[in-house]
C-alpha positions as CSV (number, residue, x, y, z in Angstrom):
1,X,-36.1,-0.2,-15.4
2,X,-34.9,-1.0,-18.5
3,X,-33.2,2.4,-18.9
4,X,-30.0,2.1,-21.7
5,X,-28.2,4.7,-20.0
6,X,-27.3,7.0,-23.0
7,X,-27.3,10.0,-21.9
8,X,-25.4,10.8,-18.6
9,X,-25.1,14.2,-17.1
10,X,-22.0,14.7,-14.5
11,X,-22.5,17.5,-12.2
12,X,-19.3,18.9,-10.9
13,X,-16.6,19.0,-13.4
14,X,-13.3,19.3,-11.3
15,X,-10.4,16.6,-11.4
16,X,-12.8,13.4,-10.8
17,X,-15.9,15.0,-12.9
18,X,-13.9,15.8,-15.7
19,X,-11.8,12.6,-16.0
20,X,-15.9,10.3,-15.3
21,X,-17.3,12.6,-18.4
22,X,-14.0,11.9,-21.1
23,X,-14.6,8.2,-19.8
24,X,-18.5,8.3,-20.9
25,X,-17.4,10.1,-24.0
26,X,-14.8,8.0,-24.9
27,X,-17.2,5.2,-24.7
28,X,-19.9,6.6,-27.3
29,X,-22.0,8.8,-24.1
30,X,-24.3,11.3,-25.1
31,X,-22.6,13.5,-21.6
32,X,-24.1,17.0,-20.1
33,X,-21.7,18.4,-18.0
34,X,-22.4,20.6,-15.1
35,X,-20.7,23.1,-13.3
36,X,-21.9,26.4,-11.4
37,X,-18.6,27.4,-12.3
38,X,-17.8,28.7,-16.1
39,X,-14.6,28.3,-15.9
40,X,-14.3,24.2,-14.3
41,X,-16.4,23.9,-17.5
42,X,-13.9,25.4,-19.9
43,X,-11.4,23.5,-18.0
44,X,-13.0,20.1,-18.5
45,X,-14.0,21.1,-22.4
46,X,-9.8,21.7,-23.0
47,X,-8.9,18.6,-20.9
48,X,-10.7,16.6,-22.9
49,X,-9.5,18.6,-26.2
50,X,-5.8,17.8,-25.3
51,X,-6.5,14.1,-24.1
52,X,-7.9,13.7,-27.1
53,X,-5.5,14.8,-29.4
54,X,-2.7,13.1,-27.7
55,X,-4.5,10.0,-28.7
56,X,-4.8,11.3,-32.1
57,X,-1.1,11.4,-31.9
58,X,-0.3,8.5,-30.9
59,X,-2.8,6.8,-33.5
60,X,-5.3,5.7,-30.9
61,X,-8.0,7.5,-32.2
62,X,-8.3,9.2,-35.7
63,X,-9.0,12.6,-36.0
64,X,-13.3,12.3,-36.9
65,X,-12.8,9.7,-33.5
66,X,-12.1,12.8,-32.1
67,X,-14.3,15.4,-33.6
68,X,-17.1,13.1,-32.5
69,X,-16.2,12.8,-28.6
70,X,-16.0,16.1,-28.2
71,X,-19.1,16.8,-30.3
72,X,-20.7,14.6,-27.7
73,X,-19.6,16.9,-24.8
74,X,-21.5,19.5,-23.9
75,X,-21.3,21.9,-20.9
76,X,-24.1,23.7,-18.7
77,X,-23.8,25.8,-15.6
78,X,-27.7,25.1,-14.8
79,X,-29.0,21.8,-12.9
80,X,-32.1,22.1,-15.9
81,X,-29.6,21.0,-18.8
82,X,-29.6,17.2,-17.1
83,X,-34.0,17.3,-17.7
84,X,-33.3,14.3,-20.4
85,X,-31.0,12.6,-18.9
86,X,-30.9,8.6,-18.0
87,X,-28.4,8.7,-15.4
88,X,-27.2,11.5,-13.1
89,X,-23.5,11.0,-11.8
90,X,-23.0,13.9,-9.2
91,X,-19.3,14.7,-8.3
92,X,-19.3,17.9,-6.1
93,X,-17.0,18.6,-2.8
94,X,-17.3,15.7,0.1
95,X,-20.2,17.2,2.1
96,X,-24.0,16.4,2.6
97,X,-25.0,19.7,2.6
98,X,-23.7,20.1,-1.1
99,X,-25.3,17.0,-2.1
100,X,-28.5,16.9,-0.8
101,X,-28.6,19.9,-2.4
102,X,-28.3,18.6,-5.7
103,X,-30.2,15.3,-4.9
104,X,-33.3,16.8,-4.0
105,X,-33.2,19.6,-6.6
106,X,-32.9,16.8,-9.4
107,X,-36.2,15.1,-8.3
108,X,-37.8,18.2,-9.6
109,X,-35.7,17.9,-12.5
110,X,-35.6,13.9,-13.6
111,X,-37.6,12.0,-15.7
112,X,-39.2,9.6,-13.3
113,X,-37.1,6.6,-14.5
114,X,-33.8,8.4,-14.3
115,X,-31.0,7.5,-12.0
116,X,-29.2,9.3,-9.8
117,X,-25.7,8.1,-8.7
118,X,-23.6,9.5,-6.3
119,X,-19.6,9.6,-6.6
120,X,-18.6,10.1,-2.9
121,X,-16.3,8.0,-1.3
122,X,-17.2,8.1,2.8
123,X,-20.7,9.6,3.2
124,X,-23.4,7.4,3.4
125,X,-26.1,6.9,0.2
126,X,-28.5,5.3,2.3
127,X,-28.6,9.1,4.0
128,X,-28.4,10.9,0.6
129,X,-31.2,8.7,-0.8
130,X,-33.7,9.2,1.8
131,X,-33.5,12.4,1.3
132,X,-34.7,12.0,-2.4
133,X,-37.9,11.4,-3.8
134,X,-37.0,8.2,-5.2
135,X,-34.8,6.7,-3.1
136,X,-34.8,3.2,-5.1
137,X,-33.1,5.0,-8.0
138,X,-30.5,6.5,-6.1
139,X,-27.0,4.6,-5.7
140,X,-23.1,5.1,-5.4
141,X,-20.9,4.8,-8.2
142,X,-17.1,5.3,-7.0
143,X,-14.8,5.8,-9.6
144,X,-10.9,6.3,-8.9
145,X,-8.3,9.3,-9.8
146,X,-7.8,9.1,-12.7
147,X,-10.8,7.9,-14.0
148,X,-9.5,7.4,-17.1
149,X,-6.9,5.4,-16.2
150,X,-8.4,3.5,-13.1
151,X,-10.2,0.6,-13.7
152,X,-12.4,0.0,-10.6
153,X,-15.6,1.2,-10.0
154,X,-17.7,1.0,-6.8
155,X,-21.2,0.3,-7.3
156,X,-22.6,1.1,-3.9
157,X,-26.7,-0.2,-3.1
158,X,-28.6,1.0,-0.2
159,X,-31.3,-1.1,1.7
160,X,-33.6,1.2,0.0
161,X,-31.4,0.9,-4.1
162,X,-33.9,-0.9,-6.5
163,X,-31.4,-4.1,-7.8
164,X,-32.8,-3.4,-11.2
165,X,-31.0,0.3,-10.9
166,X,-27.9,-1.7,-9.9
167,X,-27.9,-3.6,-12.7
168,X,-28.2,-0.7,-15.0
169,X,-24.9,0.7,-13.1
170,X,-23.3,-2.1,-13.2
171,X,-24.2,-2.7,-17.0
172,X,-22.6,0.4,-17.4
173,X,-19.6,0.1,-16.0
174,X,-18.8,-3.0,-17.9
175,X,-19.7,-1.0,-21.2
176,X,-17.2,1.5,-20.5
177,X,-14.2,-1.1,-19.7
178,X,-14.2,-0.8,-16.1
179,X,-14.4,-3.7,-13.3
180,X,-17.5,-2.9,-10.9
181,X,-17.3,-4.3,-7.8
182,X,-21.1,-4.3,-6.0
183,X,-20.8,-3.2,-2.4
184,X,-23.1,-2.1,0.2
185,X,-23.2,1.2,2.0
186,X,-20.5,1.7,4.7
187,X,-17.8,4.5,5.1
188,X,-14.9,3.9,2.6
189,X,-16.7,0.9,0.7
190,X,-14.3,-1.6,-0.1
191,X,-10.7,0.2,-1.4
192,X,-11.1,3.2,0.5
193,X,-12.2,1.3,3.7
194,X,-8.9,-0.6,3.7
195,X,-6.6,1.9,2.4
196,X,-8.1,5.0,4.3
197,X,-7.1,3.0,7.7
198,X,-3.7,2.3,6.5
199,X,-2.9,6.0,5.5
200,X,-4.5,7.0,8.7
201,X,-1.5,4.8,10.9
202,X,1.5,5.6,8.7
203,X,0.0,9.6,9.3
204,X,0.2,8.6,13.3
205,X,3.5,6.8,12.5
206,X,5.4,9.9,11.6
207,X,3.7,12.5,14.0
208,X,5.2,9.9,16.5
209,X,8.4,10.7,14.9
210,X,8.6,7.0,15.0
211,X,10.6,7.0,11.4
212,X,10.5,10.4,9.1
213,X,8.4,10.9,6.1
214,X,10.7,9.7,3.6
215,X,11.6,6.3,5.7
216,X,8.3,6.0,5.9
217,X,6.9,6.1,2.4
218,X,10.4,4.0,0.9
219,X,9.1,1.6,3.5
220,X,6.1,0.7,1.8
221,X,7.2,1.5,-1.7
222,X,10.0,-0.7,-1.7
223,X,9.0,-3.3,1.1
224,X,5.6,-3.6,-0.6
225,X,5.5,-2.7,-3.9
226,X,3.3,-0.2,-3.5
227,X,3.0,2.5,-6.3
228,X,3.1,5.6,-3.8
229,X,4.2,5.9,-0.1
230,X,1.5,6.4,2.4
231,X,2.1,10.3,2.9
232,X,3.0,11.0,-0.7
233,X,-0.8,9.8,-1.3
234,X,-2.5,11.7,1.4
235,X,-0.8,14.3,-0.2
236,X,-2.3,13.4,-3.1
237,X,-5.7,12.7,-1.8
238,X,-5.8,15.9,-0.2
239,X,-5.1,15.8,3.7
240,X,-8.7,17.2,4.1
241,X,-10.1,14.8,2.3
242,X,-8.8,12.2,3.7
243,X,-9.5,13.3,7.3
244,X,-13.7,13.7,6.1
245,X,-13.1,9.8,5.2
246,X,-11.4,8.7,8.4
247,X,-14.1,10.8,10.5
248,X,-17.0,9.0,8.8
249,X,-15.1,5.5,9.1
250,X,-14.9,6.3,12.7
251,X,-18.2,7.9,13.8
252,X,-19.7,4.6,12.0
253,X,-17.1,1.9,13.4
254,X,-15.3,3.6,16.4
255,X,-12.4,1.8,16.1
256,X,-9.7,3.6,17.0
257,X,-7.6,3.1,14.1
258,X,-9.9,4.9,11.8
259,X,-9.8,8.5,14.8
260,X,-8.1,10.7,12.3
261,X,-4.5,11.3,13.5
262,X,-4.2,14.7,15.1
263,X,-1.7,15.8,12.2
264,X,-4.5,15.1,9.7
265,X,-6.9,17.8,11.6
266,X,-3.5,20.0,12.2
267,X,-2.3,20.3,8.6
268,X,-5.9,20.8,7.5
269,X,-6.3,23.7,9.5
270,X,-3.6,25.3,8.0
271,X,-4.0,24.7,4.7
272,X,-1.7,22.5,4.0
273,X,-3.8,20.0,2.5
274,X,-0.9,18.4,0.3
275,X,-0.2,18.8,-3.7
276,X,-2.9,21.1,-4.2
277,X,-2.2,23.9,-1.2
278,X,1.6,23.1,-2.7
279,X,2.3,21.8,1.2
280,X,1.2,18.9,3.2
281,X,3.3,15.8,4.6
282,X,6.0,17.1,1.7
283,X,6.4,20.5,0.1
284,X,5.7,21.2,-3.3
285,X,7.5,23.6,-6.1
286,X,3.9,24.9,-7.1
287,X,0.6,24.4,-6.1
288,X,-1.0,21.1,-7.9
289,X,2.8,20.2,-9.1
290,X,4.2,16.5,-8.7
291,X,7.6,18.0,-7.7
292,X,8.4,17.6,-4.0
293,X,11.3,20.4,-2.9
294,X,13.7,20.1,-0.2
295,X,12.3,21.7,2.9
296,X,13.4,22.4,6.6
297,X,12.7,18.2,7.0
298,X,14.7,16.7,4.5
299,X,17.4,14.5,5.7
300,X,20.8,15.8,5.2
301,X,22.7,13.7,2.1
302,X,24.3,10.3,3.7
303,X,27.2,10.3,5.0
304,X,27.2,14.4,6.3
305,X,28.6,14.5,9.3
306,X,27.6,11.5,12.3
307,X,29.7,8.4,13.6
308,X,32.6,6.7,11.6
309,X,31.3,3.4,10.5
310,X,33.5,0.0,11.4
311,X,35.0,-2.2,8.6
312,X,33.8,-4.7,7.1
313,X,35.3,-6.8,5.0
314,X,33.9,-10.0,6.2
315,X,30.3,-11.2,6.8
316,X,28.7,-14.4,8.6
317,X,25.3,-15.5,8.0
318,X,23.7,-17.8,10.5
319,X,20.9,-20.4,9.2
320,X,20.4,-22.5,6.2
321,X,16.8,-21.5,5.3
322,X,15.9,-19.4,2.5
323,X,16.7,-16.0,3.9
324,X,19.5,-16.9,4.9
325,X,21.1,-18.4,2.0
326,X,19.3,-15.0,0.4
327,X,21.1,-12.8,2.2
328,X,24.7,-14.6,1.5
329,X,24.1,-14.6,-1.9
330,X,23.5,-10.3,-1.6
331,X,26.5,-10.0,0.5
332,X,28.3,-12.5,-1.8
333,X,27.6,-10.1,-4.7
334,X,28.5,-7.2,-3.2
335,X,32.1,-8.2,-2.7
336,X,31.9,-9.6,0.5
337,X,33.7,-12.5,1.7
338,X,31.3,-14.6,3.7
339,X,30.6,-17.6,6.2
340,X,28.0,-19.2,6.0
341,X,27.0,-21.5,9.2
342,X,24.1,-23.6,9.7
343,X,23.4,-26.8,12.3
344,X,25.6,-28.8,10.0
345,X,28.1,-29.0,7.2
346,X,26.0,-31.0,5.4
347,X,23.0,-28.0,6.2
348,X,25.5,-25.5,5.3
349,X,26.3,-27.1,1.8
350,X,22.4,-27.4,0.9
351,X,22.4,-23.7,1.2
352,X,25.1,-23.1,-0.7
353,X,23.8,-25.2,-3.8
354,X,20.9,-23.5,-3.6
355,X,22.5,-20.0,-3.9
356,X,24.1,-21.5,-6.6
357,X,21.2,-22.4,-8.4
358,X,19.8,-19.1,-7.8
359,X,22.9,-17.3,-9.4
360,X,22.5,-20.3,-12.8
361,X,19.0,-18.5,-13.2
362,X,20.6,-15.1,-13.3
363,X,22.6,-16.0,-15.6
364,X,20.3,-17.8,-17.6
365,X,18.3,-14.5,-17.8
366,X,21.2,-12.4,-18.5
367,X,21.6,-10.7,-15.1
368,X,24.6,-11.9,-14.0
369,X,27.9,-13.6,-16.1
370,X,29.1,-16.8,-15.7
371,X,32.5,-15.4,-14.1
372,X,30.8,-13.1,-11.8
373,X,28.7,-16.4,-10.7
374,X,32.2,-18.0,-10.0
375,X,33.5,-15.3,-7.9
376,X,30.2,-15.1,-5.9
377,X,30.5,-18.6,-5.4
378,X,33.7,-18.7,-4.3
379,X,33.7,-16.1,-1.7
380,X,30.9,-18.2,0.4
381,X,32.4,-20.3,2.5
382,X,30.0,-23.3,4.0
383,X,30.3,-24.2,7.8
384,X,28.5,-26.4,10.4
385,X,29.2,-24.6,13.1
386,X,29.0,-20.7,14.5
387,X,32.9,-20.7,15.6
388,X,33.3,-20.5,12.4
389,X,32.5,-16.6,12.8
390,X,35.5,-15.9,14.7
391,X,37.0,-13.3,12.3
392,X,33.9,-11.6,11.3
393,X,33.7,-8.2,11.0
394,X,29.4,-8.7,11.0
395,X,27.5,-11.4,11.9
396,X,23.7,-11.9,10.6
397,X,21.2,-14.1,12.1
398,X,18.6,-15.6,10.1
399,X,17.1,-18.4,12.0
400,X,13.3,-19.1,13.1
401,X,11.6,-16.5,14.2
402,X,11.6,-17.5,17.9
403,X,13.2,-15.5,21.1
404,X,14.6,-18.2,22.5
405,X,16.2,-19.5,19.7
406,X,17.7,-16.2,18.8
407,X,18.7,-15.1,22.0
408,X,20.7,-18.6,22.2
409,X,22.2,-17.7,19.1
410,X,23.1,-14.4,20.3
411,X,24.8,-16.0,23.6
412,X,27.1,-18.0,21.5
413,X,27.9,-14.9,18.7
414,X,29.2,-13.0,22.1
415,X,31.3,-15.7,22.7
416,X,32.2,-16.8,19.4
417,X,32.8,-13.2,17.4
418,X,35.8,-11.1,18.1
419,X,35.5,-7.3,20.3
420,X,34.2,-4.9,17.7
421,X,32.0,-6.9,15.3
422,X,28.5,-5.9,14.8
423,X,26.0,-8.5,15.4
424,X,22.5,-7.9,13.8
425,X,19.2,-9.9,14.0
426,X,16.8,-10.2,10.6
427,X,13.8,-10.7,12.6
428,X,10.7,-9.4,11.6
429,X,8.9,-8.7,14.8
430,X,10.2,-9.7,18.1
431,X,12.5,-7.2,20.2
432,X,16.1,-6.8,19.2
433,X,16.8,-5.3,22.1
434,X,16.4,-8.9,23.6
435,X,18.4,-9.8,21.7
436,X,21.2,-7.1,22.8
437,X,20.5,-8.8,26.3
438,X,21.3,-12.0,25.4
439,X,25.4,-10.8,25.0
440,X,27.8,-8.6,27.0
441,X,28.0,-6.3,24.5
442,X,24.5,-4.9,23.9
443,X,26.0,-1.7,22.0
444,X,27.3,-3.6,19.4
445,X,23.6,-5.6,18.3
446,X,21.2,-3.6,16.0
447,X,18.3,-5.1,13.8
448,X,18.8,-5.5,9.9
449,X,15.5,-6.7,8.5
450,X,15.9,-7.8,5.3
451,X,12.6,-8.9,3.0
452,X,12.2,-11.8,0.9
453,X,13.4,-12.9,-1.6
454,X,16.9,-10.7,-0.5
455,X,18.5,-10.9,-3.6
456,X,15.2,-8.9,-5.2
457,X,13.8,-6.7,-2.6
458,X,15.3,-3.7,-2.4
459,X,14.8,-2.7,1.2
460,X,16.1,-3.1,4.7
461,X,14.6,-2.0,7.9
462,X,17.6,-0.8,10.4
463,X,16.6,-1.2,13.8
464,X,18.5,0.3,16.4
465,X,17.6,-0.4,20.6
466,X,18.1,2.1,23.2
467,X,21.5,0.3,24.0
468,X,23.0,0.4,20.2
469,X,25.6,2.7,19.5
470,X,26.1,5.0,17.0
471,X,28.7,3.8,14.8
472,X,27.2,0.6,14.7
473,X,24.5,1.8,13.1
474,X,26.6,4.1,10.8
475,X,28.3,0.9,9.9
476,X,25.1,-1.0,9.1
477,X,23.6,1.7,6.9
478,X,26.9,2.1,4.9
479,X,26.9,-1.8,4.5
480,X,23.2,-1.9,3.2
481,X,24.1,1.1,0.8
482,X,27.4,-1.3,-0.6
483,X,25.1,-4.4,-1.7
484,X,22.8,-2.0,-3.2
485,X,20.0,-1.7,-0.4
486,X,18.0,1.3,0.7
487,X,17.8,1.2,4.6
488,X,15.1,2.8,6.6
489,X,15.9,3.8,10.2
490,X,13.1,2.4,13.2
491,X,13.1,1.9,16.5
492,X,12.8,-1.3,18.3
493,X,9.2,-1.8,18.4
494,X,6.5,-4.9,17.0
495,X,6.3,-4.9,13.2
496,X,9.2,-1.7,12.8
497,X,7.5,0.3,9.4
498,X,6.2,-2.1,6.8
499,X,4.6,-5.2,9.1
500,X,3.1,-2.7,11.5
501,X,1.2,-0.9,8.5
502,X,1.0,-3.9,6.4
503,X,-0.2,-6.6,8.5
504,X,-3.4,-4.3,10.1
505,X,-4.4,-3.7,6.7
506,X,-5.0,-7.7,5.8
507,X,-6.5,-7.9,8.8
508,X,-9.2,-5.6,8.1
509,X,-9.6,-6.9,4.9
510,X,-10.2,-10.3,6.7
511,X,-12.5,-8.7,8.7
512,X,-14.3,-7.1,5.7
513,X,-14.9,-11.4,4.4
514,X,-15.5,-12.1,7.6
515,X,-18.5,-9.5,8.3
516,X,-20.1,-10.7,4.5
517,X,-19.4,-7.0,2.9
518,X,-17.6,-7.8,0.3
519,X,-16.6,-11.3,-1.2
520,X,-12.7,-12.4,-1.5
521,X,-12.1,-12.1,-5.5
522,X,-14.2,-8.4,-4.8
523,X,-11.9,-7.4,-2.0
524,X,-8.4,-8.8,-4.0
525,X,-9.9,-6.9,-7.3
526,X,-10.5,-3.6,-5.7
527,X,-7.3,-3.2,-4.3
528,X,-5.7,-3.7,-7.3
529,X,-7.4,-2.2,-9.3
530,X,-8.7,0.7,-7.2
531,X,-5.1,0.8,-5.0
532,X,-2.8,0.0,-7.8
533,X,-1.4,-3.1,-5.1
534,X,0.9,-5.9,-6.8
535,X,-1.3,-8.5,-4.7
536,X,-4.7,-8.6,-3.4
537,X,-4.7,-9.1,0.5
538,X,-5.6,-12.2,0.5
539,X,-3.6,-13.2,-2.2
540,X,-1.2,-11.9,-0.2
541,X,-1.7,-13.8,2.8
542,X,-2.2,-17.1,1.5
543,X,1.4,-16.1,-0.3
544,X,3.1,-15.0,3.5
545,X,1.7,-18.1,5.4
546,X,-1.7,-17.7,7.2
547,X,0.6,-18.9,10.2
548,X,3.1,-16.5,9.8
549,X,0.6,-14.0,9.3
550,X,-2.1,-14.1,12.9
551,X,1.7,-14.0,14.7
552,X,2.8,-11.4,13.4
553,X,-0.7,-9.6,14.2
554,X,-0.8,-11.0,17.7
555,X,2.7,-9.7,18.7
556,X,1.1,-5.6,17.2
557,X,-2.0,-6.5,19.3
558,X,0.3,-7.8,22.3
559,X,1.9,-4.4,22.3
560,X,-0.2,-1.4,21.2
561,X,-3.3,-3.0,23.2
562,X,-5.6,-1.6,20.3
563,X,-8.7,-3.5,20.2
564,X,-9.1,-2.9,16.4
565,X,-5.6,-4.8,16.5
566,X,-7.2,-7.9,17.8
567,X,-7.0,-10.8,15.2
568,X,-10.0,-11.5,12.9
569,X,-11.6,-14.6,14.2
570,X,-11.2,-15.7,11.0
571,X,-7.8,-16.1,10.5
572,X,-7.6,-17.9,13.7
573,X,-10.0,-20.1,12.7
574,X,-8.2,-21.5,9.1
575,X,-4.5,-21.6,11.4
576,X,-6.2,-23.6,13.8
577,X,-7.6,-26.0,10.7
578,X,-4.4,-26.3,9.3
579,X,-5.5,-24.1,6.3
580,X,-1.8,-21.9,5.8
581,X,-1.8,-20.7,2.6
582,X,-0.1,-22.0,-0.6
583,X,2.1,-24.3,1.6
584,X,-0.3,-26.8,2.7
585,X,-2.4,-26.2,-0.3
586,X,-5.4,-24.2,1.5
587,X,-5.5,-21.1,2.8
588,X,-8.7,-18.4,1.7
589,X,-8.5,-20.3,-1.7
590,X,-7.4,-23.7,-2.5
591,X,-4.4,-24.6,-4.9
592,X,-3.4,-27.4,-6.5
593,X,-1.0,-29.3,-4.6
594,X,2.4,-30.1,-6.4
């Protein structure tokens, strides 16, 4: 099969059709487009007319550049115009029906060297290609919206896929500037396999009513880096779409974590299917516009109405580690004067020379003047001991992440701190409310989980118990808004919003290694690439500690019970060699040691 793949026909021309044929043109395709319906062919034909000459405008292409893609695009409504074609991608709507429909009528159709590639995303190609004639010749090839813009591509082999058509795919892809990533056939392939099961828990998150929609998706935006919020991308997806995903995950792995959420199957059946029914997790002005409208769920602006915060004109910040001095340096900068009490004087100055030269490199870059520096400096005052936090108006905790330690720490802040301060924990996944327990005054403790590095990342969780009262929390989301934070209300539960959607995810994708689907550098790319993630998983959990990382997922296990929540043997097994991550050198990759 030495097939050069020069003339591709693409049957179904809607969003993902149109966007794989401007692709092939673009790249010097002879492309037959296909569509039942007359007017998705006009459609695609003026899509690729305005693409086109915005390139010509801003000098990408030249004007015969253009003349000559769309010369090469031409557009059929009958299965018979793809008779001469090498390769067949086919594109229409997520079910078998509708493409074993088109699979079987193109084996009447094909040359007998011709390839035929389907573009779905969940159903399964070994099924689709037994159903053909010449099931070695059929494949998957998963592009991502847009396809112009998204690099990744899926190349998805059967038990039954000749390698030699794989190669041809693959060849491809590389000619048209893509990265292929080979896979075998299982729901989701690699990027949707991972981030279908992620979507799927922020969607159970919310009908919980665990955080709202908006918490929910600034969570991961800002916590993460992620491009979109969960729900602003099933809304993108499509909420029917992405239910047909999760369904197929699940009938295949049965793990509860992929049963579509009852909201996905609710809002489907009504329609509201996200940007393109105008109304799904969000509502829209217009169907198929960007622009979310305020609806009957939109949170009344901050500060309307509720409990009268406390003052605060003072802060304390407990530890000496890197979060800690983090934090002082955000509060520093706000305004704030602050104390900042570690194990030690001599602790306590350590961390504040290295807020200092954390403030030089701001300067350095331009961020920050040399006087504002001085100021910041000199309202953090360096202690060795908590009595020290006598006059605080809040006191912050930011030692190891260990109950007993904290609830230690909390015993003495009850003691220590005068009647009306506010005294929060930064932990990241044990209880606050234990916390709370810890002191007489268990109203008066809430959770403010900051993310590291605090100077840079923009979010903080805001975790209140049972027991917290009301202005207390007022007072630590007006707080978070004065150094320039955007808090996100949860309740006192493992992992609050981003660890209890973030951490399952790398677990999965360990799972993914550990079952031999995909490789490491396969599984890093196609969440990049195909997600639009800062970080790969692993790269991001050799980055977080492999330590830090199988407790954080044994604390979700310990209290959902979910056996999909179970850690990958995997990951147990590199913690238990020693293999952390970046900090001892090891981790899924090795780096050189310092």
């Amino acid at each position: 099969m030495d097939t050069p793949l020069s003339t591709i026909a693409v049957v179904g021309l809607g969003t993902m059709g149109t966007g794989i044929a401007e692709v092939l043109a673009r790249a010097g395709r002879e492309v037959v487009g296909i569509d039942i319906s007359e007017a998705a062919a006009r459609r695609a034909v003026a899509s690729l007319a305005a693409s086109t000459a915005r390139s010509v405008s801003r000098e990408r292409i030249t004007e015969e550049e253009r003349r000559d893609i769309l010369a090469r695009f031409r557009t059929f409504s009958d299965l018979q115009a793809a008779a001469d074609a090498d390769l067949v991608i086919e594109v229409v709507p997520e079910s078998y029906e509708a493409k074993q429909q088109v699979v079987r009528a193109l084996d009447g159709i094909l040359r007998p060297d011709a390839i035929i590639a389907t573009g779905t995303n969940a159903l399964s190609v070994t099924r689709l290609a037994a159903d053909s004639a010449r099931p070695e010749r059929v494949l998957g090839m998963h592009f991502f919206n847009p396809a112009p813009a998204m690099r990744l591509v899926e190349v998805v082999s059967s038990v039954l896929t000749a390698p030699q058509a794989v190669t041809a795919v693959t060849d491809l892809a590389h000619a048209l500037g893509k990265e292929p990533v080979e896979v075998g056939d299982r729901p989701g392939f690699v990027a949707d396999g991972l981030l279908f099961g992620y979507l799927n828990q922020a969607a159970a998150m919310y009908e919980s009513r665990y955080a709202s929609r908006e918490d929910i998706d600034a969570a991961m935006r800002l916590g993460c880096g992620l491009p979109m919020g969960p729900l602003a991308l099933l809304d993108l997806i499509g909420v029917d779409t992405a239910r047909t995903v999760l369904e197929a995950m699940y009938a295949e792995s049965r793990d509860r974590l992929h049963a579509p959420a009852p909201i996905l199957k609710q809002l489907a059946e009504a329609g509201l299917t996200g940007r393109k029914a105008g109304r799904g997790f969000y509502t829209y002005a217009a169907p198929d516009s960007a622009e979310v409208v305020p609806d009957a769920l939109t949170p009344a602006p901050e500060g309307t109405g509720g409990a009268v915060p406390r003052e605060v004109r003072s802060v304390g910040v407990a530890g000496s580690g890197t979060m800690a001095s983090g934090i002082a340096e955000v509060f520093a900068k706000a305004g704030y004067d602050v104390v900042l009490a570690a194990r030690s004087p001599e602790k306590a100055e350590t961390a504040k020379a290295r807020i200092a030269k954390s403030l030089a490199r701001s300067v350095d870059k331009g961020r920050l003047t040399a006087e504002a520096r001085d100021d910041t400096l000199a309202r953090i005052t360096p202690a060795g001991s908590l009595d020290s936090f006598a006059d605080v108006d809040l006191a912050v905790e930011a030692v190891a992440e260990d109950l007993e330690v904290k609830r230690q720490l909390f015993a003495t802040l009850d003691k220590v701190c005068k009647p009306g301060a506010v005294l929060a924990t930064t932990t990241s996944s044990l209880p606050v409310v234990a916390c709370a327990r810890a002191t007489s005054r268990p109203q008066d403790v809430i959770g403010m989980h900051f993310f590291n590095p605090a100077p840079a990342m923009k979010l903080v969780e805001v975790v209140r118990t049972v027991l917290t009262a009301d202005d207390v929390h007022a007072t630590v989301r007006a707080v978070t808004a004065k150094i320039r934070k955007h808090p996100v209300d949860c309740g006192d539960r493992a992992g609050f919003i981003v660890n209890a959607l973030l951490f399952p995810y790398l677990n999965n994708a360990v799972k993914m290694v550990q079952d031999h689907y995909a490789t490491l550098d396969a599984v890093d790319a196609a969440m990049k690439l195909g997600g639009g993630y800062p970080m790969g998983p692993f790269e991001l959990l050799d980055v977080v500690g492999l330590d830090v990382s199988l407790a954080i997922q044994r604390v979700l296990h310990d209290e959902f019970r979910e056996p999909g929540l179970a850690p990958a043997p995997l990951l147990e097994h590199l913690v238990a060699a020693g293999c952390l991550g970046r900090k001892t050198g090891r981790g899924f990759r090795e780096y050189a040691r310092r």
